[in-house]
C-alpha positions as CSV (number, residue, x, y, z in Angstrom):
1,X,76.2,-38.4,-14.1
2,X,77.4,-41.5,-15.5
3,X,74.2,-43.5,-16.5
4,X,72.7,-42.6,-20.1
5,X,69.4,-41.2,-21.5
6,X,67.3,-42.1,-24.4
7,X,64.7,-40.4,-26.2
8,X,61.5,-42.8,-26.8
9,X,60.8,-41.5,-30.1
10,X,58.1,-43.6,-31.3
11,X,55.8,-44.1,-28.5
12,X,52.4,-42.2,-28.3
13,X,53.7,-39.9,-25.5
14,X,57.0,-37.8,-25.1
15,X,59.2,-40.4,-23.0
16,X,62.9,-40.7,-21.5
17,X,64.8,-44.1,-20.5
18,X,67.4,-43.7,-17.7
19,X,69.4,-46.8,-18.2
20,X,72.2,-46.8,-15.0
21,X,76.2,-46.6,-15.3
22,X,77.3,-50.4,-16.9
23,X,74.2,-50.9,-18.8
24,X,76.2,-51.1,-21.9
25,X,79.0,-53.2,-20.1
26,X,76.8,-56.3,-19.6
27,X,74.3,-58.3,-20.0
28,X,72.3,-58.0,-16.8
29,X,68.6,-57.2,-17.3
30,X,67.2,-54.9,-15.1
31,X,63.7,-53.5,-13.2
32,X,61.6,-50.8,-14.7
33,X,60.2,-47.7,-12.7
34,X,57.7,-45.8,-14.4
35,X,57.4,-42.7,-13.5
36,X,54.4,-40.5,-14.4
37,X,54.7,-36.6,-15.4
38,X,58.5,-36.3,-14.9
39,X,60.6,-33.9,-16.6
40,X,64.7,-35.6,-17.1
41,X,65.7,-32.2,-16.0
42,X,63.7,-32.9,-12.7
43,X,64.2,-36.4,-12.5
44,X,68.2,-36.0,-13.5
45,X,70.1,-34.8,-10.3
46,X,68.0,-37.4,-8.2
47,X,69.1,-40.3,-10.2
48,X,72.6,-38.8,-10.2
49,X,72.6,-38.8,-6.3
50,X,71.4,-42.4,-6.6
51,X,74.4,-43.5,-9.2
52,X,76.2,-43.8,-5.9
53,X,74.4,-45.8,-3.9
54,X,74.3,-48.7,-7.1
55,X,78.1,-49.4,-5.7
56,X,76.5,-49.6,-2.4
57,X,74.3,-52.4,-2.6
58,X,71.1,-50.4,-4.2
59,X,69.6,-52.2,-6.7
60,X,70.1,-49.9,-10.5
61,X,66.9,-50.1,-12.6
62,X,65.7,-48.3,-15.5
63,X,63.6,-45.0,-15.2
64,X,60.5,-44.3,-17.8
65,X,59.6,-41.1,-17.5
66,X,56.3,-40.7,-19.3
67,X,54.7,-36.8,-20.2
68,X,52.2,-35.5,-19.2
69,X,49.1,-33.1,-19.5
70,X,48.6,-33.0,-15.3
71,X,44.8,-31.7,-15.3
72,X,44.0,-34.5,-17.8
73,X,46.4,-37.3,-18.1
74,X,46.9,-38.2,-14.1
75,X,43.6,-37.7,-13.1
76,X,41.1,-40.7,-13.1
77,X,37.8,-39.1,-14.0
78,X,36.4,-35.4,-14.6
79,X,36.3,-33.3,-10.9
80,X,36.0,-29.4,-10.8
81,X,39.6,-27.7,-10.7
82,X,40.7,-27.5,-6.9
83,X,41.9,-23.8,-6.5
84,X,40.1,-20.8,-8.3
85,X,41.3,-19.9,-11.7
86,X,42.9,-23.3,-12.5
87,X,41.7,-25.5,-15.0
88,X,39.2,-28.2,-14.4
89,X,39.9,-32.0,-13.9
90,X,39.0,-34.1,-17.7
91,X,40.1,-36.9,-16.1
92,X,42.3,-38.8,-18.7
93,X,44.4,-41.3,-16.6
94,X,42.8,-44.3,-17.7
95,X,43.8,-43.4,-21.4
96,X,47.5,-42.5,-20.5
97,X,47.7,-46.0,-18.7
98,X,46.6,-48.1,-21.3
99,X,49.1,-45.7,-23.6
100,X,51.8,-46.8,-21.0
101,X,51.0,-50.0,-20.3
102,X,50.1,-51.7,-23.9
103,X,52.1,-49.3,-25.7
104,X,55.2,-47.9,-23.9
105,X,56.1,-50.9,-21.6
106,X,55.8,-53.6,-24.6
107,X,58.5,-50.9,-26.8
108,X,60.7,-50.8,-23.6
109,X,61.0,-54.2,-22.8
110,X,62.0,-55.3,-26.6
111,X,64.5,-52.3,-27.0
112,X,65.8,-52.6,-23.6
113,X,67.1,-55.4,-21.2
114,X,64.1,-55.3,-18.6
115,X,63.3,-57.7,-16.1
116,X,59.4,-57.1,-17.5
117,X,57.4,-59.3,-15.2
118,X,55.2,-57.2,-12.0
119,X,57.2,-58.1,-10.0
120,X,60.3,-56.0,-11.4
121,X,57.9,-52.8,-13.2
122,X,56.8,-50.4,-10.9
123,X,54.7,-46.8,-11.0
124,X,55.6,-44.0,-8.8
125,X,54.8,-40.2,-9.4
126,X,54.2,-36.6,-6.9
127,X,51.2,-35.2,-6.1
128,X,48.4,-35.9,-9.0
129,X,51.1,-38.0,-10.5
130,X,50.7,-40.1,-6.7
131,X,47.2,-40.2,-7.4
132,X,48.0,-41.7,-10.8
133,X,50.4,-44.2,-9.6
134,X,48.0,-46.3,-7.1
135,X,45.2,-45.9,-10.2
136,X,47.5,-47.2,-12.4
137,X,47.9,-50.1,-9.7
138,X,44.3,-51.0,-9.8
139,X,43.9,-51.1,-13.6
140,X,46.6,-53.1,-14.9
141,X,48.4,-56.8,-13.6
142,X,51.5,-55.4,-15.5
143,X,52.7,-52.7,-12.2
144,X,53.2,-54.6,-9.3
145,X,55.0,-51.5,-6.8
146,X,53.8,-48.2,-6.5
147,X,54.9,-45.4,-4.7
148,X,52.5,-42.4,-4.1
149,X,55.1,-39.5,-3.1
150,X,52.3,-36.7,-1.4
151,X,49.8,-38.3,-3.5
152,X,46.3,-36.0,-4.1
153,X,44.2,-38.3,-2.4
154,X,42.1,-35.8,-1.6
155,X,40.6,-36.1,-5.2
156,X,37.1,-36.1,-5.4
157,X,35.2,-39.7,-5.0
158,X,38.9,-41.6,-4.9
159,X,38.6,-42.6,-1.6
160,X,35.1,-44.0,-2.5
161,X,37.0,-45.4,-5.9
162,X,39.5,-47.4,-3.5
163,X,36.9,-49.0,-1.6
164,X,35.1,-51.0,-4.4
165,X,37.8,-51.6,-6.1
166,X,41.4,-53.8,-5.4
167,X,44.4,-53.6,-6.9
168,X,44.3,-55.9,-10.3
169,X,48.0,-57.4,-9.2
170,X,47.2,-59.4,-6.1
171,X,51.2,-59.1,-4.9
172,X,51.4,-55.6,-5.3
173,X,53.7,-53.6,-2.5
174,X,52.8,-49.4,-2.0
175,X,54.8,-46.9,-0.7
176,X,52.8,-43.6,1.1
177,X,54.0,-40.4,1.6
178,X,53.4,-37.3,2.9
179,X,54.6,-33.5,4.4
180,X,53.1,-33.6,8.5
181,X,52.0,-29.9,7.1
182,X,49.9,-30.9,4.3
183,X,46.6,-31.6,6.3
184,X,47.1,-28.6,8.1
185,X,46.2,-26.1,4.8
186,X,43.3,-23.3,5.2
187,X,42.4,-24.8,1.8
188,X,39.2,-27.4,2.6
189,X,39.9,-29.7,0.1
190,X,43.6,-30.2,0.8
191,X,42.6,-30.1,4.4
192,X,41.4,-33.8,4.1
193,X,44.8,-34.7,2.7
194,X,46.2,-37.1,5.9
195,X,42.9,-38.5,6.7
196,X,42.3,-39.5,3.3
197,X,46.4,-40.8,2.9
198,X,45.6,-43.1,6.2
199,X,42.2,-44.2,4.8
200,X,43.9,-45.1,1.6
201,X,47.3,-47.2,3.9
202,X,44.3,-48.9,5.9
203,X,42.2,-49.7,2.6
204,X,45.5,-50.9,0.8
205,X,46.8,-53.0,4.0
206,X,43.5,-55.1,4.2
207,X,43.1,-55.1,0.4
208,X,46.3,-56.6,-0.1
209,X,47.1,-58.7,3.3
210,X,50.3,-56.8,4.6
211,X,51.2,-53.4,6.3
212,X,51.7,-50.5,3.7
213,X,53.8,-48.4,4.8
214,X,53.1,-44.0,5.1
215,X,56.1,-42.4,5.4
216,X,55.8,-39.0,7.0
217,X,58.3,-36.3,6.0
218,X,58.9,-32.5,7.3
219,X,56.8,-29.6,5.9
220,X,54.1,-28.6,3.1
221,X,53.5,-29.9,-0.2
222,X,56.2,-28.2,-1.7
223,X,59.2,-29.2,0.9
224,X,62.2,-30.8,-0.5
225,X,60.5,-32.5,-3.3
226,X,63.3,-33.8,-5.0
227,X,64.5,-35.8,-1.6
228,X,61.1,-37.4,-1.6
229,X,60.8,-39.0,-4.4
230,X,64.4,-39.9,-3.8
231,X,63.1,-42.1,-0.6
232,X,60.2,-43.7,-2.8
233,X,63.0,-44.4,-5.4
234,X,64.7,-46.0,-2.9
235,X,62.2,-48.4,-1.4
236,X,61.1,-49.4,-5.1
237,X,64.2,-50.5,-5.5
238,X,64.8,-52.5,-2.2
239,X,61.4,-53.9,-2.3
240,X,62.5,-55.8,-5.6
241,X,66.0,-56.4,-3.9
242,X,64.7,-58.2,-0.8
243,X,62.2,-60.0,-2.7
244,X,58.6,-59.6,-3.8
């Protein structure tokens, strides 16, 4: 790997900064992705297979990733846990946004050469981290792409959430994803997975006045998670390539 990592030692939540090979070399500024619940030992080998696609035309950016307490800081209010013996929703996400966007995003754009407006900072995150991502979307202006990679849209009252609300940056652009397996769990809650990921496309096409795409990938939950959130990576950064 040839692009650097930083420690964001005085923000309100354990954080890491990807900045891309030649950050140091210029004076370019550059797009923000934040990315909600990674790990850098999770998030490392993707952006490492991405390092070569920067000399290929794909746009480099910066990755936040931002910890997390899953159970509490990605989900948007309290719900009963999903599978028996796991802990309960306490619905925290709205907390952990502010933290990211009033706290972390103002520390990142002075330390670091951002491009800081919506239209360059976007959200992604995998599974309840999804979920988090297209919340974050309808609470704060500051994120204007998202990309929900197998998002839990299944979460109890989101749906219901989505249509009473629209997203609070009128621009935004969404990416959807999802395993063709998913819906087809003997769990009855997961079950509703790909209806409620269509719902949510349809909901965010006529909210926002353009087609949102819902990419459909091979297998469960679990299959070849790294390679998806690759693809979102990937269309983040195209979307702010191409224009937003």
């Amino acid at each position: 790997m040839k692009g650097t990592f930083f420690s964001l030692s005085s923000s309100k939540r354990p954080c890491f900064i990807y900045c891309p090979p030649g950050y140091d070399q210029a004076e370019s500024r550059y797009p923000v992705i934040y990315a909600c619940g990674e790990q850098k030992e999770e998030t490392a080998p993707i952006l490492e297979k991405l390092e070569s696609q920067f000399r290929k035309g794909l746009p480099p950016f910066l990755l936040v990733g931002v910890g997390a307490d899953w159970e509490r800081d990605l989900t948007p209010w309290p719900a009963p846990a999903a599978f028996r013996g796991s802990k309960d929703f306490s619905g925290g996400a709205k907390q952990y946004w502010q933290d990211i966007a009033k706290h972390i995003k103002p520390i990142v754009d002075q330390r670091f050469r951002t491009l800081a407006s919506p239209p360059f900072t976007a959200v992604c995150g995998y599974s309840l981290g999804g979920l988090s991502a297209l919340y974050a979307l309808y609470l704060y202006p500051e994120f204007g792409l998202a990309a929900s990679v197998s998002g839990s849209l299944w979460y109890e009252n989101w749906i219901s959430f989505m249509e009473k609300n629209i997203p609070a940056y009128p621009q935004a652009r969404v990416y959807l994803s999802l395993g063709r397996a998913e819906e087809k769990s003997r769990h009855p809650l997961m079950r509703k997975i790909g209806d409620c990921t269509r719902t949510a496309q349809s909901l965010l096409s006529r909210q926002l006045g353009r087609s949102i795409p819902l990419v459909w990938n091979d297998g469960g939950h679990y299959t070849q998670i790294g390679l998806r959130k690759e693809q979102a990576l990937v269309w983040l950064a195209m979307q702010i390539k191409n224009g937003i």
